[in-house]
C-alpha positions in Angstrom: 5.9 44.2 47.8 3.8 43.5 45.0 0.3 45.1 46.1 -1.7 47.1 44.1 -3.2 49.8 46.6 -6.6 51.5 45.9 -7.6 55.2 47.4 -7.1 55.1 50.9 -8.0 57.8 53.4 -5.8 57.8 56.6 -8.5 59.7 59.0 -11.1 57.3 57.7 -9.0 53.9 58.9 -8.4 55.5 62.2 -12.3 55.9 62.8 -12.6 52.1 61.7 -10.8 51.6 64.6 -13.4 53.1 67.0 -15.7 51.0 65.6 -14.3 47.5 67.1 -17.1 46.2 69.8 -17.5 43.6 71.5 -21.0 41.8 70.1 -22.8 38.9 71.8 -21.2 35.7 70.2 -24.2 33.7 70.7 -26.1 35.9 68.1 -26.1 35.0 64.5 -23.7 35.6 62.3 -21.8 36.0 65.3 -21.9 32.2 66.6 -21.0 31.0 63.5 -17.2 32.3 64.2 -15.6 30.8 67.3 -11.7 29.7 68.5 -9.9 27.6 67.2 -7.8 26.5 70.5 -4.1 24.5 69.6 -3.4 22.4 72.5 -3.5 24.7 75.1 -0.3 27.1 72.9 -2.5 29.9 71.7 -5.8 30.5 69.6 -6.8 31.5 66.5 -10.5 32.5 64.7 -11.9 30.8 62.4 -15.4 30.1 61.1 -18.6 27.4 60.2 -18.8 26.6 56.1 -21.1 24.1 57.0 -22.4 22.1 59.7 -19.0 19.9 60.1 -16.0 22.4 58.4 -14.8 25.6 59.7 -11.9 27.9 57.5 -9.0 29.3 59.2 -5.6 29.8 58.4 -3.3 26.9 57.7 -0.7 28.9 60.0 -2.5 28.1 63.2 -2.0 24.4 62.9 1.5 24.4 63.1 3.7 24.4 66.2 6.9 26.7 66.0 8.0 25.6 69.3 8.6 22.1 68.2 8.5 22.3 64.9 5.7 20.5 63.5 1.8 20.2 62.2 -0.4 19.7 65.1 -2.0 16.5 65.1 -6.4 17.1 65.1 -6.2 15.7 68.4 -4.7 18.5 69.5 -7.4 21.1 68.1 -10.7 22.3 69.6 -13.3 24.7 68.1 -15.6 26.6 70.2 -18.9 28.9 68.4 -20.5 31.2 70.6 -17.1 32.0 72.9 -17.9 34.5 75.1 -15.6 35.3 78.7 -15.0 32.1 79.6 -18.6 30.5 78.3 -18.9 28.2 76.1 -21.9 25.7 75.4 -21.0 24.8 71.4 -17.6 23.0 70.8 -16.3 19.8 69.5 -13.2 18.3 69.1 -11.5 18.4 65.5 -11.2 14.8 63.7 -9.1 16.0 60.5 -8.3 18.9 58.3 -6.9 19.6 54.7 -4.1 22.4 53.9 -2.1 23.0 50.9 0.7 20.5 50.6 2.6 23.0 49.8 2.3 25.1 52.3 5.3 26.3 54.5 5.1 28.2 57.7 7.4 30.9 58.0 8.0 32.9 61.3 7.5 36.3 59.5 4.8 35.9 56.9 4.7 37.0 53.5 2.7 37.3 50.6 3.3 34.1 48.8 3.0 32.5 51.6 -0.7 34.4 53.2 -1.8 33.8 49.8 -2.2 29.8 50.1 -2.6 29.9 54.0 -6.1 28.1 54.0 -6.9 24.7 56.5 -10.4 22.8 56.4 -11.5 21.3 59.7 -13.9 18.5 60.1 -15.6 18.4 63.4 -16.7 15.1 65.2 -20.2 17.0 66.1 -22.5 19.2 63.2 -21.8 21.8 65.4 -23.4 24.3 62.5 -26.8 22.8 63.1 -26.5 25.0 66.4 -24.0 27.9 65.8 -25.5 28.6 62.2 -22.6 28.9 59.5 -21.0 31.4 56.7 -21.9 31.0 52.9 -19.2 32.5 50.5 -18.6 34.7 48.0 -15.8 35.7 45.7 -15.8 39.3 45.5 -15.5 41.3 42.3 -15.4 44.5 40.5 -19.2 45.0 40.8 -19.3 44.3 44.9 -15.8 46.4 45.0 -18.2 49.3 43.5 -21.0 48.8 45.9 -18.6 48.9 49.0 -17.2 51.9 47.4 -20.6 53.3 47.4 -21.9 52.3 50.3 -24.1 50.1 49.3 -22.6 47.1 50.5 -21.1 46.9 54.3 -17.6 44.8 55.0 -17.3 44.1 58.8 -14.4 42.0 60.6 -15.2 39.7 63.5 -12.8 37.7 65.6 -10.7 36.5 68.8 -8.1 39.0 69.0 -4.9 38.3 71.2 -5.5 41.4 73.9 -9.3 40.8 74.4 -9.2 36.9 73.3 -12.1 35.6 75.4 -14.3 38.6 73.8 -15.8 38.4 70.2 -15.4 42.0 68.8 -16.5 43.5 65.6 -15.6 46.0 63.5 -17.2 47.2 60.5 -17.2 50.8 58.5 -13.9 49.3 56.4 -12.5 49.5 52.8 -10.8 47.5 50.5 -7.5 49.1 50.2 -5.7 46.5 47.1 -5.2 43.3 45.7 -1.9 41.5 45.4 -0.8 37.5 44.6 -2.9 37.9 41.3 -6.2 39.0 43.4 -5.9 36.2 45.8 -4.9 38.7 48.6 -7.4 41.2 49.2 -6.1 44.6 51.5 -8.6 45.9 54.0 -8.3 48.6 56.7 -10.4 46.9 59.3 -8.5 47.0 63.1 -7.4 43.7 62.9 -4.2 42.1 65.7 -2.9 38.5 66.3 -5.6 36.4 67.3 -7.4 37.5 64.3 -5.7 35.2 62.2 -8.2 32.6 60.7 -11.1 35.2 60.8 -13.7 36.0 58.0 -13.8 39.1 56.3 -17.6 39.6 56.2 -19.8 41.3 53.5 -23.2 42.7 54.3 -25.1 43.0 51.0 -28.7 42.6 50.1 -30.0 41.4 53.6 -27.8 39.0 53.5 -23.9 38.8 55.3 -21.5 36.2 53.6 -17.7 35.6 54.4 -15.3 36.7 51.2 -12.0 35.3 52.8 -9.6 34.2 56.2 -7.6 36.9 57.5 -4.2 35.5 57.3 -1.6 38.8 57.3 -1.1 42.0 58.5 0.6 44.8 56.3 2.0 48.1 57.5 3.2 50.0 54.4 5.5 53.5 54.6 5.1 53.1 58.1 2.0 54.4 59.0 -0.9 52.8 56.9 -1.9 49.4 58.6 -3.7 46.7 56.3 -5.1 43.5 56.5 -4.6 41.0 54.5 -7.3 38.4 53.3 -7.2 35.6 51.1 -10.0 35.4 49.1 -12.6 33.2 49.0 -11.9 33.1 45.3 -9.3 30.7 45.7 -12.0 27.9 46.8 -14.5 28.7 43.5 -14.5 26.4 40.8 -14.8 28.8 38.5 -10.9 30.0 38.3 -9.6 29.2 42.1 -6.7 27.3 42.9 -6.6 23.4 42.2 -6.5 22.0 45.6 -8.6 24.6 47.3 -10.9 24.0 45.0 -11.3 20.3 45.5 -11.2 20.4 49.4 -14.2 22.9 49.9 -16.1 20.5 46.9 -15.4 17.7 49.7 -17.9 19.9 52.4 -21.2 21.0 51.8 -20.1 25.0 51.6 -22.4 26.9 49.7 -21.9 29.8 47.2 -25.1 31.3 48.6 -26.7 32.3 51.9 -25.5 30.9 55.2 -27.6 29.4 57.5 -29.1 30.4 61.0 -29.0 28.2 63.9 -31.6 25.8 64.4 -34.5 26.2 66.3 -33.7 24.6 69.5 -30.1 25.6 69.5 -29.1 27.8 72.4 -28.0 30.5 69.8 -30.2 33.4 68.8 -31.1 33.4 65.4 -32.1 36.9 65.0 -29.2 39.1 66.9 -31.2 41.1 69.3 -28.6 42.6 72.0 -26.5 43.6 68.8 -29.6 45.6 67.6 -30.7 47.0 70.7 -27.0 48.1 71.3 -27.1 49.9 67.3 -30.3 51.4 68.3 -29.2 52.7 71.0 -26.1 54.1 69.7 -28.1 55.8 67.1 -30.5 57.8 69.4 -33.8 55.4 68.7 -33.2 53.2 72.4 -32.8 53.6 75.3 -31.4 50.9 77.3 -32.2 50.5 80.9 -29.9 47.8 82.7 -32.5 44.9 82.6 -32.1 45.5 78.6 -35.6 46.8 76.1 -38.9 45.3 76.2 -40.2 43.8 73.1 -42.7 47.0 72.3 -39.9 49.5 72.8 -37.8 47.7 70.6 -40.3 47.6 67.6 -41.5 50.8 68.3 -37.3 52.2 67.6 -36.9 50.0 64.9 -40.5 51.3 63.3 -38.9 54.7 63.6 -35.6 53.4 62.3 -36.1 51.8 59.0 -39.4 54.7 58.5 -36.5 57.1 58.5 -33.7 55.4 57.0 -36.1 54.3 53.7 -36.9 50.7 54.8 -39.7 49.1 54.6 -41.3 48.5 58.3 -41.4 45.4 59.7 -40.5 46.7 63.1 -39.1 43.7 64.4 -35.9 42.5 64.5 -33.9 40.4 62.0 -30.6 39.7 60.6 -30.8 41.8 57.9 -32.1 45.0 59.8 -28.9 44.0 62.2 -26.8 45.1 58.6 -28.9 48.1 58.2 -28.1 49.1 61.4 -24.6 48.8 61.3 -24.8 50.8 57.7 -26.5 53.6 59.3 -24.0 53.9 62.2 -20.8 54.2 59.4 -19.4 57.1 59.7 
């Protein structure tokens, strides 16, 4: 197995795994990941580029049982799942995947490598659910995550709490392999997973740097996740065809974008950060949830003694400084 493994601590992957929660899916970034349901034979994750195309893994889209691609008809994407609820869905009209792609029942690297599907939706769901933007990652951001100065978190629909969005964050990239289109991460991640973004938190800002399209266990005991990049998709240096299918949506190499301001989801996160807060010592939650004044008056103390500057109110960004200070 051609991977090339970075310094991995053991005790530090198992407390990653502590650190999958279940967040409020109708919160951005949150609501821009959602299911992507295959006629009624299982679920992946995957999530908004824009405000009609959502990434997941190529993988999902094809039928075992039969032996066949799944026709679009037969797809459904949901934002903002949560138990059963969902207000922001659409049906799927087409997608792109590499023509050479071939699914195999026990997946391996050349093959997670190039496991990437575009869906167009029939509604601009993203005008409500908010999407991703993207970035390649490199040795620069690899040296800010080492540092902690940068965040990586994993979101998704896994198979044993699949009508739950959980998160997980506090993870490290563990290698590279398939030429740096694979990246290795030690985030919990289980089936169900598959299609869902590996998620960078860097300067106020959370972007997705790849699909989660394989899992790893190497000498037995050290559990990975595989991502490919969202390298593979930039013009400068990605791969021919991914290339010219995300040039065919309106993804952007920059910032994401929030819902709107009608939409039913949040744009600022608010049950996350009064969950963080609360977690961290600053909030105390009574069962009708915090009033607006306790809740600036925790995140005043917060950023005051974490080096922010105060805004005491709530935001996106403070969301990723919250989830910073609660990393082990």
């Amino acid at each position: 197995m051609a991977v090339v493994l970075l310094a991995l601590a053991g005790p530090a992957a198992a407390e990653t795994r502590e650190h999958r929660v279940e967040v409020n899916a109708m919160e951005y970034p949150w609501s821009a990941i959602g299911r992507v349901n295959a006629g009624g034979r299982g679920h992946c994750t995957g999530f908004l580029i824009s405000e009609r195309h959502v990434l997941t893994a190529a993988h999902c889209l094809y039928d075992p049982v039969v032996g066949r691609w799944r026709g679009a008809i037969e797809l459904h994407f949901i934002a903002g799942y949560q138990r059963d609820r969902f207000i922001l869905h659409s049906k799927i009209v087409s997608y792109s995947r590499p023509q050479d792609f071939v699914f195999v029942p026990k997946p391996d690297l050349e093959a997670a490598s190039n496991d990437w599907a575009i869906l167009t939706l029939a509604e601009p769901l993203g005008r409500q659910a908010g999407w991703l933007g993207l970035k390649a990652l490199d040795s620069l951001m690899m040296s800010r995550i080492a540092a902690g100065d940068a965040l990586l978190l994993q979101a998704g629909y896994r198979r044993d709490l699949s009508h739950i969005m959980t998160a997980g964050w506090a993870c490290a990239i563990a290698g590279i392999a398939q030429a740096g289109r694979l990246l290795m991460h030690d985030c919990d991640v289980v089936q169900g997973d598959s299609g869902s973004p590996l998620l960078l938190f860097a300067d106020g800002v959370f972007y997705a740097l790849g699909l989660h399209t394989i899992d790893l266990v190497l000498k037995e005991t050290t559990h990975l996740g595989g991502v490919l990049s969202a390298g593979v998709f930039h013009p400068d240096g990605g791969r021919r065809e991914a290339v010219r299918a995300l040039a065919a949506t309106s993804a952007r190499w920059a910032a994401g974008q929030a819902p709107g301001p009608d939409s039913p989801a949040a744009q600022v996160p608010v049950a996350t950060i009064d969950s963080l807060l609360a977690k961290l010592g600053y909030l105390r939650l009574a069962s009708g949830g915090a009033s607006v004044g306790a809740r600036n008056s925790a995140l005043s103390r917060f950023q005051s003694e974490n080096g922010h500057a105060s805004s005491g109110k709530p935001s996106v960004e403070v969301m990723g400084h919250l989830l910073r200070a609660s990393t082990p």
